[in-house]
Structures are given as C-alpha cells and as structure tokens.
C-alpha distance (Angstrom), angle and dihedral (degrees) to the residues before:
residue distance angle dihedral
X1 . . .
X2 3.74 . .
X3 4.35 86.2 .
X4 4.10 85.4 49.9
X5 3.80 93.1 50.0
X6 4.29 87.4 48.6
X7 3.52 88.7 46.8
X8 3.91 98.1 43.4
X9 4.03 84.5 50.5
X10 4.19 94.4 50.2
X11 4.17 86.0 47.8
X12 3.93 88.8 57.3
X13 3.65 92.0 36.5
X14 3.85 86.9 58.5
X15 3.93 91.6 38.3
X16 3.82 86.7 65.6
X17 3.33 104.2 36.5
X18 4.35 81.1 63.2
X19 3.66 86.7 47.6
X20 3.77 90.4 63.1
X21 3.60 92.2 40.0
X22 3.85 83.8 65.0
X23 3.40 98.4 64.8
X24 3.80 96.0 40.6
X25 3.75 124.7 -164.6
X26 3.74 118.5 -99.9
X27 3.85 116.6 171.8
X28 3.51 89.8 -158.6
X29 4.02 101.2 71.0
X30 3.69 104.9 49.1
X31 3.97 123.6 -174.4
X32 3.83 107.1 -113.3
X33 3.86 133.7 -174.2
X34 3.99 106.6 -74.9
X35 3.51 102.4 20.7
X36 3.82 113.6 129.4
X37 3.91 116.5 -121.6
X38 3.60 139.2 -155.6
X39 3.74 115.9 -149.6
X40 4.05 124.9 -179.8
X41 3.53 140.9 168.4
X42 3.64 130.9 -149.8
X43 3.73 122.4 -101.0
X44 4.03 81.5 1.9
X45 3.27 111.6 104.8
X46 3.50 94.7 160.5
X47 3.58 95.5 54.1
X48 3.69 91.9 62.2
X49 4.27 109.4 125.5
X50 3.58 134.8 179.5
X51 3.86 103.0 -164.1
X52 4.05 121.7 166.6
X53 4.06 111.9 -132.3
X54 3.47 121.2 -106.1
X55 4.15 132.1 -106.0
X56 3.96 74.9 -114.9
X57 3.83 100.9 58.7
X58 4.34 99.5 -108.6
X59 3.81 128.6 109.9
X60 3.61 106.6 -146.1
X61 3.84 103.6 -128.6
X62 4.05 128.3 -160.2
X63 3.90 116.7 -106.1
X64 4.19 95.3 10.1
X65 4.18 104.9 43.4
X66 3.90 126.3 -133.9
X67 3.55 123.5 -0.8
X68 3.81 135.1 -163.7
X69 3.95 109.6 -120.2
X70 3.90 99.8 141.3
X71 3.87 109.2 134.5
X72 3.31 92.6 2.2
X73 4.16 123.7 121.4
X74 3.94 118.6 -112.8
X75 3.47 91.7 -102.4
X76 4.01 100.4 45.5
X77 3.92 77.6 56.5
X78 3.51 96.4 58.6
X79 3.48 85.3 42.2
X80 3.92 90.0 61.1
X81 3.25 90.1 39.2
X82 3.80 96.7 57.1
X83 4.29 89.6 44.6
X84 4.24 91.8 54.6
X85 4.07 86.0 44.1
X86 3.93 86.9 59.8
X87 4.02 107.0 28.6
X88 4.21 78.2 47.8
X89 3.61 82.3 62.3
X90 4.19 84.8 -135.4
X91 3.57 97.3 111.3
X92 4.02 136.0 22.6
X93 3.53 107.3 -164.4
X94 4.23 115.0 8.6
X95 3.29 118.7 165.4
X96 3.58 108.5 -153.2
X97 3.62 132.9 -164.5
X98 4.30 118.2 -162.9
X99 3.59 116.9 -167.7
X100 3.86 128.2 177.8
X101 3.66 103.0 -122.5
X102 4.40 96.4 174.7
X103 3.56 125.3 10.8
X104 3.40 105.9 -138.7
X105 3.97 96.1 -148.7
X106 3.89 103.4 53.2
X107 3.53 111.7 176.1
X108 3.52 130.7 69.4
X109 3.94 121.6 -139.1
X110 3.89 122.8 -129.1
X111 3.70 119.6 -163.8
X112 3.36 140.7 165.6
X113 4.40 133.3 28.1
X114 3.93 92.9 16.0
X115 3.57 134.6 123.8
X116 4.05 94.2 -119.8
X117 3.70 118.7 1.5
X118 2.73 124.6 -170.7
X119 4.41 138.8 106.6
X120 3.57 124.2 -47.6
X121 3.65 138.9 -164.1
X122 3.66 117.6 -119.5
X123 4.04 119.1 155.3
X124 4.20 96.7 -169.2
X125 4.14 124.6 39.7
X126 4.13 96.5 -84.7
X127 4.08 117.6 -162.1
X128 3.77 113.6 -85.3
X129 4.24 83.7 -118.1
X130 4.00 85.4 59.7
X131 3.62 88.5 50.8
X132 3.73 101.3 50.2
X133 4.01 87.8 53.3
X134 3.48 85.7 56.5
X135 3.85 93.7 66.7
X136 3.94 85.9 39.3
X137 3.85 100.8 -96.4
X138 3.73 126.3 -70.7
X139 4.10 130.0 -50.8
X140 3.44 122.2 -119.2
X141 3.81 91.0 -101.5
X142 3.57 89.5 57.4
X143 3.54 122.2 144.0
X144 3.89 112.3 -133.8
X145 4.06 93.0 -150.1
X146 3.83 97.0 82.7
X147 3.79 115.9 -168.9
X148 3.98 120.9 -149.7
X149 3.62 116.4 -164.2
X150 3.54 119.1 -161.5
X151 3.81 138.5 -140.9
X152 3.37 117.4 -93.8
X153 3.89 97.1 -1.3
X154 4.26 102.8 69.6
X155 3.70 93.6 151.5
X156 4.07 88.0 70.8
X157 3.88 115.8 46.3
X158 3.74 115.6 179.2
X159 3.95 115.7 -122.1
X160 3.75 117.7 -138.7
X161 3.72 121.2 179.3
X162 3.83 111.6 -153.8
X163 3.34 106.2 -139.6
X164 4.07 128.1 -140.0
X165 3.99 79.3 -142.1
X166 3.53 103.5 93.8
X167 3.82 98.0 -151.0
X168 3.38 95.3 37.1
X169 3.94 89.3 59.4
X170 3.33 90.8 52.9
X171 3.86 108.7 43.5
X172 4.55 83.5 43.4
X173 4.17 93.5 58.9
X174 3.84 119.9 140.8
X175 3.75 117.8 -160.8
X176 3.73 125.1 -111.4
X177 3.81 116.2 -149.8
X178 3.79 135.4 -164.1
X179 3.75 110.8 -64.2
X180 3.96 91.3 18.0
X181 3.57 110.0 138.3
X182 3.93 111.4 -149.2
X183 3.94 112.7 -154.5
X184 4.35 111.4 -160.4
X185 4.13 100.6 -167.5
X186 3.54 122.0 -142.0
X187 3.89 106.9 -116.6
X188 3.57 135.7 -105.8
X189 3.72 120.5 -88.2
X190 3.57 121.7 -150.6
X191 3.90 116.8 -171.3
X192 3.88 126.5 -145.4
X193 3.93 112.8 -162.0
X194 3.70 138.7 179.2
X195 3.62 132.7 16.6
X196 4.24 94.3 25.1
X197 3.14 130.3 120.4
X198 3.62 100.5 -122.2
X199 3.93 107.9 10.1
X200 3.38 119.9 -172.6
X201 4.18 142.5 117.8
X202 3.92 109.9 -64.5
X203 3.85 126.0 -161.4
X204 3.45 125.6 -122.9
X205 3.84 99.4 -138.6
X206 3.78 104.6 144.1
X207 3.53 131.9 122.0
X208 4.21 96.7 -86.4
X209 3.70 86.7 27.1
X210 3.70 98.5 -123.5
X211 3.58 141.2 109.4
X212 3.62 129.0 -144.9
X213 4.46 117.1 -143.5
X214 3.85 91.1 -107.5
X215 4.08 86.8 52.0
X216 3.96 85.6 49.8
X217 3.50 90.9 48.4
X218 3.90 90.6 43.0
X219 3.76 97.6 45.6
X220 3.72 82.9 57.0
X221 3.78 109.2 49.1
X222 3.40 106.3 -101.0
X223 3.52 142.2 -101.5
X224 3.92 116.9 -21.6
X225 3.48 112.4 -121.7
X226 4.12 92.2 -116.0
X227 4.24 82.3 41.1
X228 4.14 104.6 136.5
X229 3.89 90.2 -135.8
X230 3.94 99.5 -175.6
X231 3.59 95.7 54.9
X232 3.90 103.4 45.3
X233 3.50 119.0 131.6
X234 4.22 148.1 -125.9
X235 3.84 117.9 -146.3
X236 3.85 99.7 -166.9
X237 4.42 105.8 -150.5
X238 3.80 91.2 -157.4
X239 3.81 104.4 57.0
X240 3.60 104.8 4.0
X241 3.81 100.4 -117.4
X242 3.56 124.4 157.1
X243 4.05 115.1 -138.2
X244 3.94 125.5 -170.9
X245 3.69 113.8 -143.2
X246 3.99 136.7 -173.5
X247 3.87 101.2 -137.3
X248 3.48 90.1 -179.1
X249 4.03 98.5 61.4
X250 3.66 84.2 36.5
X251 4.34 90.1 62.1
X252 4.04 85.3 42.6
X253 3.53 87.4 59.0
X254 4.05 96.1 -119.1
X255 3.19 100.5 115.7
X256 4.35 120.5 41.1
X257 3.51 119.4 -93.9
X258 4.19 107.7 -131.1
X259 3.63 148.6 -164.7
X260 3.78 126.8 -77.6
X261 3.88 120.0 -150.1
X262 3.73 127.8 -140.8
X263 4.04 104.3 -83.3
X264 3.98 91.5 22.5
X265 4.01 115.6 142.3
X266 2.79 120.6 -153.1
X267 4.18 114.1 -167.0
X268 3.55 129.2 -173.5
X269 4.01 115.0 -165.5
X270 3.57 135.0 -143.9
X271 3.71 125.5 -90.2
X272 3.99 105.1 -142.4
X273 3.97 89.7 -163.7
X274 3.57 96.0 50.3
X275 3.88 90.3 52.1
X276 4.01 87.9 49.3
X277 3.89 90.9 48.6
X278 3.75 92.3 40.3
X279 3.58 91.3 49.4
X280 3.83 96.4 42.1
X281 3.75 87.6 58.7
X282 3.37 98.3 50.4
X283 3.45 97.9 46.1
X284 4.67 90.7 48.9
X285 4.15 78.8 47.2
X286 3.46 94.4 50.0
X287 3.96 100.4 42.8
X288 4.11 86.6 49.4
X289 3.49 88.4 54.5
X290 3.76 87.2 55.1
X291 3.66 93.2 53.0
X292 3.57 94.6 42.1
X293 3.71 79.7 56.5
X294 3.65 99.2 42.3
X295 4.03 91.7 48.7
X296 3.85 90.3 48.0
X297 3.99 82.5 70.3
C-alpha cells in the first residue's frame, strides 16, 4: 500500500511537471501591468479566471488572492501560480495553464536609420524583417547591427545583424513583441583626407559593419600620384592617438593591413618632390608635343 501511495505521488509529480511544460518559459514575452490573462486549471472548470494585472505587478487569483507575475514568462506564472495554490494549503496538485490573452502595450517603437519611424501597432510578436518594413526599410546610413530592446527587460537588448545575404537574414530573425522598442544605428563614418583622389567621409555599411585601411583607402580612390605614402597618418576617434603608417608596404602586403574604427582619419600628405617631378614631366612632355607640332608645319 505504502509502494502504491509512493508511486501514486511520483505519477502526479510527473503530471505537473507536463503541466508546466505547457506553458513553457520564454524570456522574450514577459507579463506586464495591463495585459489581460487567461488562467485555468485542470479538471476545474469552475476555477477558470481571466483577470487583467495590476499597475502593481499581481493578478488577483480566485481561492489564494494577488499574485506577483510582472516580468515573468506565462509559464513561470503558472509556475507561481501552482506554488501559492499549495503553500495556501487550497490545492495539492493544480496544474495550471497561464496564457496572455491581450497585451496591454501593443505597438512596437522603431527608431533610428529608417525611412519613417515612428510606433506601430502589432497585436502578436511579428519577425524583426516585418518590423523593419514597417518603418519602410533601412536608409543608406543604416547600421546593419540592429538592437531590439524588450519590454520590461531594458538592461538586455538583443543584437541582430541584418545581413546583405538574403537567406541568411531570413533563417537569423529575432522576434519583436508588443512594447519592444527596435533601435536601427546610424553607421560608422570613417574619413580619408589629404593626398586622395576623392577624399571625403565614407560609411561603414557592410555586412560586419567595419572597414579595414585598404577599404578606406579603396572607397576613396587611392593614392594620388604626388601622395607621400610612407608618412601617412592614423587619427584614432577613441583616444586621440596619432599613428604613422607606410601605406605603401601596407598595399605590397609587408606590413598587415588593420581595422579602422568609427571616427578614424585616416590622412595621407603631400609629397612636394613628387609634385616637382610630376610636374617637370609634364611640362618636357608637353613642350615636345609642341615641337612635334611646330615641326609637323
């Protein structure tokens, strides 16, 4: 009798444990203050509720009273739930189910390098990819790391990178949920100065968002021909250090080619000499020219 009791006890034990596994824990739809909840009990009909949560963060429950489910997942409700049912002494073995019925916050907020930001109404958790459209897809100084911050847990945004890979972008999607705010950076700039042949600020909008020197130096032309190669310079944003650089061992492949940093300048000076020998060379080509066209007549 004593073995049938032991068992009887491990069968309910499991029975509950699968009740919880029903309403499964998912960190990234949190109960919040408002939303509208749907709360049953096995074999209980009549202790089926649908009560709203509080401003204060509790669900007031039949038989047991309030009880705190702010922040927590469906199922780690039904979880607390289940534990006040039996400390209460009101019920043994309940296996509850919590489902979110009505978000209370339904709109999501989109801010940042989109074509119209703004909030948008979205009842169920929608694919990051949806939400972006919403805003009419990213600018051109877009950055691809995406953050999503959710409701009720700001101190851990989710990162997304949206891939240029199509299928990669796809198969890689986070979900956004009501109240979710999404943030779309602007990228990184890194500038290219002096002796270039078309200098300017350049975005770094690739997949990894980063931009190697050579890239910097490719985005903007190249090397002039009168550019003083061993003597250009780094102009480091973050700490304000000054680095000189051989750009021309760097393109040979003797020295490394590195990483540039959003707000990095990178400046190549002009070689002097190389302008005199430059212009010396067009100005012997240019006055044989003139002979060769004088002597033609």
């Amino acid at each position: 009798m004593k073995t049938l009791s032991i068992r009887a006890a491990a069968l309910i034990a499991a029975m509950a444990a699968t009740a919880f596994a029903q309403s499964p824990s998912n960190n990234s739809l949190l109960i919040s203050p408002g939303d509208a909840l749907h709360i049953t009990i096995m074999d209980m009909p009549d202790m089926e509720q649908f009560p709203r949560v509080t401003d204060a963060g509790d669900v007031p429950v039949q038989g047991i009273g309030s009880v705190r489910v702010v922040n927590m997942s469906p199922g780690e409700a039904a979880e607390a739930i289940h534990d006040r049912f039996v400390s209460a002494h009101f019920l043994n073995h309940p296996q509850v189910s919590v489902v979110v019925d009505q978000y209370a916050t339904q709109e999501v907020t989109l801010i940042g390098e989109v074509h119209t930001p703004g909030a948008y109404p979205i009842a169920t958790p929608r694919q990051i990819l949806d939400v972006v459209a919403l805003g009419g897809g990213l600018t051109d100084g877009a950055d691809r790391d995406i953050l999503v911050e959710r409701h009720g847990d700001k101190a851990n945004p989710i990162h997304y990178n949206l891939s240029n890979d199509g299928e990669l972008a796809i198969k890689e999607q986070v979900l956004v949920n009501p109240g979710d705010t999404v943030v779309v950076p602007r990228a990184g700039i890194v500038y290219v100065l002096g002796d270039v042949n078309r200098p300017g600020g350049f975005l770094m909008s690739n997949n990894e968002s980063k931009m190697s020197l050579l890239e910097a130096l490719s985005n903007a032309g190249g090397a002039a021909r009168t550019a003083k190669l061993n003597h250009a310079r780094v102009i480091r944003k973050a700490d304000h250090t000054e680095t000189q650089i051989s750009l021309g061992d760097i393109e040979k492949g003797k020295q490394p080619d590195f990483a540039l940093a959003p707000g990095d300048i990178l400046y190549v000076p002009f070689s002097y000499a190389k302008n005199l020998v430059i212009a010396s060379s067009s100005g012997i080509a240019s006055a044989a020219g003139t002979a060769a066209v004088y002597a033609s007549h």
